[in-house]
NUKOL-678290 format. One record per residue: residue in one letter; x, y, z of N, C-alpha, C in turn. Coordinates in pm, whole numbers, plus 50000, padded with zeros to 5 digits. Layout:
! residues N
code,nc1,nc2,nc3,cac1,cac2,cac3,cc1,cc2,cc3
a,X,Y,Z,X,Y,Z,X,Y,Z
...
This chain:
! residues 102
code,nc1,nc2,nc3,cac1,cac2,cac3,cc1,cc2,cc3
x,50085,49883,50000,50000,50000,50000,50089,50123,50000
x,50060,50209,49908,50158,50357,49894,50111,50461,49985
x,50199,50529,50067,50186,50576,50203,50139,50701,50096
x,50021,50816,50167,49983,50894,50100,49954,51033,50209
x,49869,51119,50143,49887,51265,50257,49713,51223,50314
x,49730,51315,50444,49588,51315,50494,49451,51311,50411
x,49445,51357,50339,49355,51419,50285,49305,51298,50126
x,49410,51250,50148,49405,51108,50026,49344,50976,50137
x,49413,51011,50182,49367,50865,50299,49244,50867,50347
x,49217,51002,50371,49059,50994,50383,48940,50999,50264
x,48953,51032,50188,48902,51036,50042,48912,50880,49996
x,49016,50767,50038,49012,50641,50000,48882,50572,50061
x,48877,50663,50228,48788,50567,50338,48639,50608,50283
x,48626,50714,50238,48503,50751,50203,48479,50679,50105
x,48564,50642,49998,48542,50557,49876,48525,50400,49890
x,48568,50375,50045,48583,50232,50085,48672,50150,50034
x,48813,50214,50042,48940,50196,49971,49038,50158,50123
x,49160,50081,50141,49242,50074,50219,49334,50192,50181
x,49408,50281,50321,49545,50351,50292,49536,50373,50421
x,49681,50452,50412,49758,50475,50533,49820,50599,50505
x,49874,50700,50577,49968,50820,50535,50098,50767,50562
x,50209,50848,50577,50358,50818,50553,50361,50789,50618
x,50352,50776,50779,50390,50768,50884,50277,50646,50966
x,50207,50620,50897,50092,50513,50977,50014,50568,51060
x,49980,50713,51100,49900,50735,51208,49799,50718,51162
x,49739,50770,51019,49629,50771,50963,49598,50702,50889
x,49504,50586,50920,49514,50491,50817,49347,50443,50797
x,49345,50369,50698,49159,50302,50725,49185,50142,50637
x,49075,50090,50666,49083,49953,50593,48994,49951,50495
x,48942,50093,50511,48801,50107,50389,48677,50133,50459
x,48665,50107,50569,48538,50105,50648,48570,50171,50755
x,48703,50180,50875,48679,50249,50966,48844,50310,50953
x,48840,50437,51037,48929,50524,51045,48986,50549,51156
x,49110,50546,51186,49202,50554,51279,49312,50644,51266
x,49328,50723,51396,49429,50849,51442,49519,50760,51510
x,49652,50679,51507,49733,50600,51581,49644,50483,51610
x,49589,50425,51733,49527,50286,51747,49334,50333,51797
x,49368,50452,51776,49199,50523,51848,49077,50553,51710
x,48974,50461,51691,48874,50438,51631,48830,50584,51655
x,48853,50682,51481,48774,50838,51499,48652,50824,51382
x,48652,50709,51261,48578,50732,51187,48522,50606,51119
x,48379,50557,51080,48333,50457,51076,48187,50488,50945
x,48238,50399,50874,48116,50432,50760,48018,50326,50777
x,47878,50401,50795,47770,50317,50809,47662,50338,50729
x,47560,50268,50810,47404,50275,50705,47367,50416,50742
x,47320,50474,50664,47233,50622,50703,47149,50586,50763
x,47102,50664,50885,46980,50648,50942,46824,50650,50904
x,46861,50730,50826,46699,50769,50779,46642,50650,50707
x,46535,50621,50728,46461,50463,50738,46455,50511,50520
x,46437,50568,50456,46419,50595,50326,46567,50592,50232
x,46676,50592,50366,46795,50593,50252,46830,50476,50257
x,46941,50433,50134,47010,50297,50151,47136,50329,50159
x,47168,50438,50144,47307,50469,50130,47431,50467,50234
x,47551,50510,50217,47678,50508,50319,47636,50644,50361
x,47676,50642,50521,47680,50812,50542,47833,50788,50665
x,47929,50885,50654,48026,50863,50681,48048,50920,50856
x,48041,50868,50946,48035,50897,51122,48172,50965,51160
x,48186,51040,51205,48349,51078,51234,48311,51120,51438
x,48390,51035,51519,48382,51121,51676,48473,51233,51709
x,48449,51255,51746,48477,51447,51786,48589,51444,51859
x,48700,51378,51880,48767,51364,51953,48912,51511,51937
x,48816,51616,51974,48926,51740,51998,48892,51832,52061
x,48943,51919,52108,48899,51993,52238,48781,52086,52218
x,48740,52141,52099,48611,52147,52057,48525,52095,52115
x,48546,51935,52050,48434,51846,52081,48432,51774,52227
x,48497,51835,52289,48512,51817,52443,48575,51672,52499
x,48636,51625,52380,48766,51502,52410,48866,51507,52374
x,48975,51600,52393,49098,51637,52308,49164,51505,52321
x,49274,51455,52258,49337,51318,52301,49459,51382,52278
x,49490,51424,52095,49627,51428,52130,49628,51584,51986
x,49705,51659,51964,49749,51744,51863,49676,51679,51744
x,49769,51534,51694,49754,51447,51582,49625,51463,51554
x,49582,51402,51648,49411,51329,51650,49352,51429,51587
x,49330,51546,51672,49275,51653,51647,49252,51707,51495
x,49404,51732,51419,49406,51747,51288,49330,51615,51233
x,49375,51499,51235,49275,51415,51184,49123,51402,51180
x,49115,51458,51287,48948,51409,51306,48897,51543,51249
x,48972,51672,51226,48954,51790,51193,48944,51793,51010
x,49022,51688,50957,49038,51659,50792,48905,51584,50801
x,48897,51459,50887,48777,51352,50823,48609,51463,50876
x,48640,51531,50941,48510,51608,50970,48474,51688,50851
x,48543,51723,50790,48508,51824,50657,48449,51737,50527
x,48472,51588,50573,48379,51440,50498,48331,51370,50522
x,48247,51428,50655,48201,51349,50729,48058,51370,50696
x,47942,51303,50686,47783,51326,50650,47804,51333,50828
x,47829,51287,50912,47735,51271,51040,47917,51333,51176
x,47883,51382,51286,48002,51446,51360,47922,51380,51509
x,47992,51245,51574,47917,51238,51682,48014,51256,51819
x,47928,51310,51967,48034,51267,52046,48088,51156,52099
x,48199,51177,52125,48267,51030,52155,48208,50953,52240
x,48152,50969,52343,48112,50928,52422,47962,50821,52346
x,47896,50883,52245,47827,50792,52189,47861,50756,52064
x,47998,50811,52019,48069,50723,51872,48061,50527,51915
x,48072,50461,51989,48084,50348,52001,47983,50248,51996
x,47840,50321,52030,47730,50272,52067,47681,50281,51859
x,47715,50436,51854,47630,50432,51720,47707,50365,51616
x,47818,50303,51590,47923,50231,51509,47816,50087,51557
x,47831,50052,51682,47770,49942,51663,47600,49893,51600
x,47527,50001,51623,47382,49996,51597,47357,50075,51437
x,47480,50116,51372,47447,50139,51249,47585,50090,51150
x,47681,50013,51171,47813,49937,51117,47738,49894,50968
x,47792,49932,50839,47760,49847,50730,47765,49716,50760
């Protein structure tokens, strides 16, 4: 896999593509998105009972969103938020990955 910039790596996950950036912090398998080993982004079913489509979940994990973790994170979750259909807090990113997971 060819190590690529933020902004590619996330554009793969939205496409449901594997990548990683140069350095491995940012990487996806196509379906979920990771800042180092911390689950920030997860593509699921849209909620709305009329769509069928992907809508893309990103957790808020920056001091904004009232869970800063680390600098990194922050920029990351700050790139996948600008492609994100849905921005949840962390605190219920885990629950809704599981009750809406493609």
């Amino acid at each position: 896999m060819n190590r690529m910039k933020n902004n590619e790596v996330i554009a793969r996950w939205a496409l449901g593509i594997k990548g990683a950036n140069h350095n491995g912090s940012l990487r996806t398998d196509g379906d979920s998105l990771w800042s180092y080993d911390l689950l920030i982004g997860a593509r699921t079913r849209a909620e709305a009972e009329a769509s069928t489509g992907i809508q893309l979940a990103v957790a808020d994990y920056t001091s904004t969103g009232g869970r800063f973790e680390s600098n990194t994170t922050s920029i990351h979750v700050n790139a996948a938020k600008r492609s994100a259909d849905l921005v949840v807090e962390p605190e219920r990113f885990d629950q809704f990955v599981i009750d809406f997971t493609v």
